[in-house]
C-alpha positions, -999 to 999 in steps of 0.1 A, spaced: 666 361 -1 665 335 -28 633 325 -39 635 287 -30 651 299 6 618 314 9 594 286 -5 613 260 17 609 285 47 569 285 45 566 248 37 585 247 69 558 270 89 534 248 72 542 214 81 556 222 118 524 227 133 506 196 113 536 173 129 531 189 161 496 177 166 505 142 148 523 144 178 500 152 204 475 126 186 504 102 189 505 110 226 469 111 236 469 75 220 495 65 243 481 84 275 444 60 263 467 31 266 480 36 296 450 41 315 436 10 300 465 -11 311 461 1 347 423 -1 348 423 -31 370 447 -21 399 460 16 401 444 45 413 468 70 412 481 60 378 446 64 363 433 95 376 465 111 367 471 101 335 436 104 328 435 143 336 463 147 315 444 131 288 413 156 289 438 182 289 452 172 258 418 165 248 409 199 249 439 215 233 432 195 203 395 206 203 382 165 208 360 163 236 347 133 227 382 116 237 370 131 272 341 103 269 365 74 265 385 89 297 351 89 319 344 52 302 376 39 319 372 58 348 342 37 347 358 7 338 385 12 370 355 15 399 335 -18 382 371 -39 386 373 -23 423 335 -33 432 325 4 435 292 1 414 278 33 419 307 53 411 313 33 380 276 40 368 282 78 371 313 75 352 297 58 323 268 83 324 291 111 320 309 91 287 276 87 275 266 128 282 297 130 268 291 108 235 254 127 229 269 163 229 296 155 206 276 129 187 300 102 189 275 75 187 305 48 187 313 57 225 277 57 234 272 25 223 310 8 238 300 28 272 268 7 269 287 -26 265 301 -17 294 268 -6 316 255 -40 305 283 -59 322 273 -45 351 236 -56 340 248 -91 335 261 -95 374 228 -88 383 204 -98 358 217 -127 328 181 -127 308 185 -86 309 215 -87 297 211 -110 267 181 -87 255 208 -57 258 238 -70 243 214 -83 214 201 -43 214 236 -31 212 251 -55 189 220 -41 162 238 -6 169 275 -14 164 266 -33 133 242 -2 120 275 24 125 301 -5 115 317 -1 150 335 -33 147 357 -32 179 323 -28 195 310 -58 179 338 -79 189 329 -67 232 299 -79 222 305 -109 208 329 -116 239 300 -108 264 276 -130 249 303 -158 248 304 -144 290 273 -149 297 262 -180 281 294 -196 302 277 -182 331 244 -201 320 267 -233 315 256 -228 279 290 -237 264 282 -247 234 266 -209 228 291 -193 242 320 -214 220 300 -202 194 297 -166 204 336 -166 210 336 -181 172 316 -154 156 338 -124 171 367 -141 160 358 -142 121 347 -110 124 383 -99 144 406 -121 117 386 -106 88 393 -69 99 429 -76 115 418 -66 151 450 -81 166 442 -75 204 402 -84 200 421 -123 180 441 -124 213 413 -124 240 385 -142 222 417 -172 221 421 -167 254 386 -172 262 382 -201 237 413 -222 253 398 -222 283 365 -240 270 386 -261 258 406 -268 291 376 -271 308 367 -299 281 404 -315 285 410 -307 255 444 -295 262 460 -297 229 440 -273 212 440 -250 243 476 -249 247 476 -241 208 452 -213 211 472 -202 242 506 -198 222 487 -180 189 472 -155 217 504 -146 237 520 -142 200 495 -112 193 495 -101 230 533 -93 230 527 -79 194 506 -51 205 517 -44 236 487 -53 257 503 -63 292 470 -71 308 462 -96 280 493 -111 282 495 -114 318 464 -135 316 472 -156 284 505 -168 304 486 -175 335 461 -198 311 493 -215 295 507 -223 331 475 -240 339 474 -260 307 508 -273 305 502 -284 343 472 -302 333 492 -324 307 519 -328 338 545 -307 320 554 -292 351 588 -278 334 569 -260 309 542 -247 337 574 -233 359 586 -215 329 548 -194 321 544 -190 360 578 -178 363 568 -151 332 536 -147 349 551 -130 380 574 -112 360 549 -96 342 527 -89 368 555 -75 388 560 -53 357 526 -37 357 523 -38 394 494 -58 397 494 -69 436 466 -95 431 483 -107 394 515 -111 417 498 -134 441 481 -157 421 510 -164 398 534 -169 431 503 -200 441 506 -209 405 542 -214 403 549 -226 439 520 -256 428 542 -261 400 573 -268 420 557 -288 447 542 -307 418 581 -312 403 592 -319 435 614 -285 435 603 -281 477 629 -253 486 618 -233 454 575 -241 456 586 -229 498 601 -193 484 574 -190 460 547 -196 484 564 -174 514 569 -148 484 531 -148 483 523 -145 513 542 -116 521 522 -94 495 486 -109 504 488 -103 540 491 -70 531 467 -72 505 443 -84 529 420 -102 506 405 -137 519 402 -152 489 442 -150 484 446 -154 519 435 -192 520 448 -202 487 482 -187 501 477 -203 531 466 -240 518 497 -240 492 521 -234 521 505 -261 539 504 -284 517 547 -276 508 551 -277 549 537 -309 548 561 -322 523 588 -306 541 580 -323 571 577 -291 587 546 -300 607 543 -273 628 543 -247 599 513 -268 578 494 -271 608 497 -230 621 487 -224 580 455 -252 587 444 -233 618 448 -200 598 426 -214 570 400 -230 594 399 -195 610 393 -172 579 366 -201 567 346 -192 597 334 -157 578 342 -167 545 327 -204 543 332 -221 509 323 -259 506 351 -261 479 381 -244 508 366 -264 533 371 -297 514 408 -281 504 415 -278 540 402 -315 548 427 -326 524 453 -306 542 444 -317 569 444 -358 560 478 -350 541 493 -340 573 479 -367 596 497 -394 570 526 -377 570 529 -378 607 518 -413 609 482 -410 620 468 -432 595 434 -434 614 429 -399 614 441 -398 580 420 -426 571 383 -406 586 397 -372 569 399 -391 533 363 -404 539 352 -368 548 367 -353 516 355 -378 490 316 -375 507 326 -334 506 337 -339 470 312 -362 457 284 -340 475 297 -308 457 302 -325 426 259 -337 428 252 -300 434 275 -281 407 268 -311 382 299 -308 365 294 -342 346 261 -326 329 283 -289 323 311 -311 305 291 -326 285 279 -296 273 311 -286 259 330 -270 230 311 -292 207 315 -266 184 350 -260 180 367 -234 151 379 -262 133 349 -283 132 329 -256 124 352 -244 97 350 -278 80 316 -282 82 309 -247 66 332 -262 36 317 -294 36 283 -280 34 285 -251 2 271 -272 -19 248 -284 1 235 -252 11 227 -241 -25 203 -270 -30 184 -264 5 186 -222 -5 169 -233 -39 143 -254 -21 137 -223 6 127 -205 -23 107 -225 -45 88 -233 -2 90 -196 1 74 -188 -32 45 -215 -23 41 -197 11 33 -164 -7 13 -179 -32 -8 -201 -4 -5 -169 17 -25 -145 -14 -51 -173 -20 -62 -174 17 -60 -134 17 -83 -128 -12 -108 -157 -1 -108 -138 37 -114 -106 20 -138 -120 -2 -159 -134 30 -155 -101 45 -169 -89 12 -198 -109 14 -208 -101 52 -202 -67 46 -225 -67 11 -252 -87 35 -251 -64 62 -252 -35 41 -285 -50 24 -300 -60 58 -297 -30 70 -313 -13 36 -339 -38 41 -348 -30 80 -347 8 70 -371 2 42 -393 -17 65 -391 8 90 -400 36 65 -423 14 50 -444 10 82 -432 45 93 -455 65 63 -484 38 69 -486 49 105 -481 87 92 -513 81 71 -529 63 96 -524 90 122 -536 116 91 -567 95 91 -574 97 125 -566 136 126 -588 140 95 -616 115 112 -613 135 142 -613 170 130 -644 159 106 -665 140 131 -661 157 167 -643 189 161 -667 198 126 -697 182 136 -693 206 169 -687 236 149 -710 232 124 -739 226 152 -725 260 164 -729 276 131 -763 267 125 -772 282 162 -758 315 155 -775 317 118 -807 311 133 -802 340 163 -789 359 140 -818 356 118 -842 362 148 -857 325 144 -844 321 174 -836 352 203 -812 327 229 -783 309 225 -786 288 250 -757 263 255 -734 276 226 -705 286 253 -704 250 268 -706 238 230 -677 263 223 -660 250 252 -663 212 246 -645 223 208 -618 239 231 -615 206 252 -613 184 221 -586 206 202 -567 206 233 -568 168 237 -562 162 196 -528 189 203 -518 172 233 -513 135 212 -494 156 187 -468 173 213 -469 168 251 -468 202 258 -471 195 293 -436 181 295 -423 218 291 -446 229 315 -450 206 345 -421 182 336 -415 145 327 -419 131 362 -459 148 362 -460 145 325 -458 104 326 -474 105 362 -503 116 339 -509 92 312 -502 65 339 -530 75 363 -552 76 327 -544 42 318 -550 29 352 -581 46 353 -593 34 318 -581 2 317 -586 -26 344 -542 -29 345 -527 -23 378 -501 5 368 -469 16 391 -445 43 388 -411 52 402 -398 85 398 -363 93 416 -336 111 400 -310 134 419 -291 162 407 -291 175 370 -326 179 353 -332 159 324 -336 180 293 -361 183 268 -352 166 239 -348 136 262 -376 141 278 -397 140 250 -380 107 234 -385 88 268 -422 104 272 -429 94 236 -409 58 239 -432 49 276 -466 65 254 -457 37 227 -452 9 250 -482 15 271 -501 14 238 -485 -15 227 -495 -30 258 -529 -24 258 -531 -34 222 -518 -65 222 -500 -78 255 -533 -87 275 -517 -74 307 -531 -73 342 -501 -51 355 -473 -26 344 -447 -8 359 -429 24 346 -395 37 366 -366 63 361 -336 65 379 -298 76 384 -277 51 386 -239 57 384 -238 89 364 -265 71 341 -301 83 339 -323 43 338 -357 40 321 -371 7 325 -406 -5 311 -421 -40 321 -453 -61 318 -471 -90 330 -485 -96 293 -483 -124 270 -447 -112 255 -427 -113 224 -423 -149 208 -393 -161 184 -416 -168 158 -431 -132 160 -413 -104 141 -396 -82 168 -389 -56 140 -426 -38 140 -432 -3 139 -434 4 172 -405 -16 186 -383 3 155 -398 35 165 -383 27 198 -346 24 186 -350 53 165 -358 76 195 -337 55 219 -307 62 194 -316 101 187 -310 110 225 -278 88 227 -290 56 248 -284 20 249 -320 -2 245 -320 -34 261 -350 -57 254 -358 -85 272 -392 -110 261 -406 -144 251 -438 -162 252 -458 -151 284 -429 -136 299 -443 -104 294 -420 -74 283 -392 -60 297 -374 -27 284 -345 -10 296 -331 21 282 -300 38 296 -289 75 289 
């Protein structure tokens, strides 16, 4: 075999399978497509074509395409009203999205969620779709951030927030033109014309109208279109072309007929049989309006039902076909009896004053006409439409575009001055920083020396009353405890030099020495406290101070459950020991009372007096009141002190 026979032959095994799965791309595109365009209607069609989707899906090894085919399974049971169903669609697009980390379906199968938020909650909604767009601009999703765009423009209409949502629809389609999204130009028209109806401004409506079905036909989105020609009929009617409004109606059913959309076929048949009655064409706005009825009574939906019904009405009446308007009146009047609507009641009224002229019955006719302006002009109050069209498209792409040009140069002088204001801000911003942190500074300097200054104190006073106690020791040892031994001494020299042959006495001497080391030990450490307990231990020195004083003393012991321990025992034996001194130093007291108690979880020590009190003039930082804190803090409590001129004492401590 020649040797270019056999290179042509393996750059034929090469490329086949590469054009293969262009194709199978090609056709999974197309199967996406499809499913989309039958979202809104058909059943069969979209659970069919999309099975046949996830099997391609899976030969070409893209599970995340799966995702998008949950997403409009999703999408098909929100246009059907089954909201459950839809939710577990779009969870499983989302499970979908996280195993194959395709964070651009997550965050469209949110969009999508949050339409369903937005029937439900508006406020909710914003907050997501604000969450969302931060997302889809993050990942550059820019489809995503034209739904986006589109909701908010949704929602604010929903608000009656036009001038927001013209706006919204504004900013998507910059954004759209800029990146050539051809479909995503087409609705955000669509959905700015009809602001723009809805403002009677019907020029710029119908011209919106016309660029949107260009770019609807151009890619092939039926749905789109379908909706764009509906929106043209109703403009061109507006402006009484009723020619022009025949000829989109007429391409309105045709399309709809197309796609087989049973609810698109209905409402462009009441479309185009208005337009004919309005022209005066009776025969053909009959045929239309018979044409429609034939589907919706099938259809069964009440909605269409009356609009049907109303339209044939109205063409009976011009037909002088009485008894056909007034068998579609009774069928109205019936379905309005479970489906009430202030708005199809005053339709009917009009019917139903249209008719009585028509057959003569101008008093009749005459009560009905009063009954639907007072209808109209009490619907109008409620709705407020003068307030919602005021609040129009005051923001319209042209205006806007003009003013962005008209205001460049205008902008760089007010950007210039944001800076130079900016700059002063910071500046201003530093000067009040560093004089706040030089204030905290300061504080922090004088609390730091305060508290140098109260510990100095305290050790100050703390090593006088350690000398003072050394003195007392010293004095103590030197005049009872020495004296007493050296009395002792001189008894046993003398027996022992046989000046004298008794020692008479020496063992209650001895013993008194005993008594008065015990005593001089027991001020140093209450022993007792490990032997009998704090509840005897304080017991003690309170029955001693009643009985050496003329004070009438009381004491409350009553604690339940866990023993105290030690260490606190010996702080709050010490801490009641300096306060009865204190108060028999200095308080002039006729009465004190000493109790400890539980109370919720917390073991209570409180100390109070009849005395003469602390005063404001008087320094409340002495030795013993320190010595207090100091112990108080060691064991973990919280002191609360409570005093002022003859108001006695009052001292709380809580563990």
């Amino acid at each position: 075999m020649p040797k270019r026979y056999l290179i042509v032959l393996l750059l034929l095994l090469v490329f086949k399978p590469a054009n293969a799965q262009k194709t199978d791309l090609q056709k999974l595109e197309d199967l996406k497509l499809r499913i989309k365009q039958a979202t809104y209607y058909d059943s069969a069609t979209v659970f069919s074509l999309g099975k046949q989707c996830i099997q391609l899906a899976k030969k070409l090894r893209k599970e995340n395409e799966i995702g998008y085919v949950y997403q409009y399974y999703g999408s098909f049971n929100y246009y059907a009203n089954n909201l459950d169903q839809a939710k577990k669609y779009y969870a499983k697009s989302i499970s979908v999205g996280e195993k194959t980390k395709d964070y651009k379906l997550i965050n469209s199968t949110k969009i999508r969620l949050n339409f369903l938020t937005l029937d439900q909650d508006v406020l909710e909604a914003e907050d997501g779709f604000k969450e969302l767009l931060k997302d889809a601009k993050k990942g550059n999703y820019i489809e995503n951030q034209l739904e986006i765009y589109n909701g908010f423009g949704i929602m604010f209409e929903a608000r009656l927030m036009y001038d927001k949502a013209t706006e919204s629809y504004l900013q998507g389609l910059r954004i759209a033109e800029k990146h050539h999204q051809k479909f995503a130009t087409g609705y955000l028209l669509n959905n700015l014309a009809l602001l723009k109806l809805k403002a009677k401004k019907y020029k710029e409506a119908k011209k919106d109208l016309e660029r949107a079905l260009i770019l609807a036909t151009e890619t092939n989105q039926s749905r789109l279109r379908l909706n764009v020609l509906n929106n043209l009929g109703l403009v061109t009617r507006e402006i009484k072309d009723f020619k022009g409004s025949i000829v989109h109606y007429q391409q309105t059913v045709a399309d709809a007929k197309k796609i087989g959309f049973p609810a698109g076929i209905v409402a462009a048949y009441i479309n185009l049989s208005s337009s004919y009655l309005d022209n005066k064409q009776l025969t053909e706005a009959s045929k239309s309006s018979d044409s429609a009825l034939a589907i919706v009574k099938t259809y069964r939906d009440p909605l269409f039902l009356i609009n049907t019904y109303l339209i044939r009405g109205l063409v009976s009446t011009e037909q002088k076909d009485f008894a056909t308007a007034k068998r579609c009146i009774d069928s109205v009047d019936l379905f309005l009896k479970s489906y009430n609507d202030p708005n199809f009641r005053k339709e009917l009224i009009g019917l139903q004053s249209k008719l009585a002229s028509a057959q003569g019955n101008f008093k009749q006719a005459y009560e009905l006409e009063r009954k639907f302006s007072s209808l109209s002009d009490s619907i109008r109050e409620v709705s407020n439409e003068n307030e919602q069209m005021r609040l129009q498209t005051i923001y319209g792409k042209e205006r806007l575009e003009n003013a962005l040009t008209d205001s460049k140069q205008r902008n760089k002088i007010l950007r210039t001055k944001s800076e130079l204001k900016s700059a002063n801000y910071r500046f201003t911003f530093l000067v009040i920083l560093s004089l706040f942190l030089l204030v905290l500074a300061a504080i922090y300097i004088y609390n730091v020396q305060k508290s140098r200054k109260i510990k100095s104190v305290f050790s100050q006073k703390l090593i006088e009353q350690i000398d003072e106690e050394r003195s007392r020791i010293s004095k103590d040892l030197h005049d009872d405890i020495g004296q007493s031994l050296a009395v002792v001494k001189s008894k046993l020299n003398l027996f022992s030099t046989g000046k004298i042959t008794q020692l008479d006495g020496v063992d209650s001497e001895i013993g008194d020495i005993l008594e008065q080391t015990r005593v001089l030990s027991h001020q140093l450490h209450p022993t007792a406290l490990e032997k009998i307990g704090l509840e005897r231990a304080l017991n003690s020195i309170i029955e001693k101070t009643q009985s050496g004083t003329d004070m009438v003393c009381n004491f409350d012991f009553n604690i339940e459950g866990k023993e105290v321990d030690l260490e606190t025992s010996s702080q709050i034996y010490r801490i009641i020991q300096e306060c009865i001194s204190n108060t028999i130093k200095h308080a002039r007291a006729s009465a004190l009372k000493v109790s400890v108690e539980r109370k919720n979880g917390e073991l209570v020590v409180q100390y109070r007096d009849n005395g003469i009190g602390i005063s404001d003039s008087q320094d409340k930082l002495g030795l013993g009141l320190l010595t207090i804190r100091e112990r108080t803090a060691i064991i973990g409590g919280r002191l609360d002190l409570k005093t002022g001129t003859n108001k006695g004492i009052s001292l709380t401590i809580t563990v």
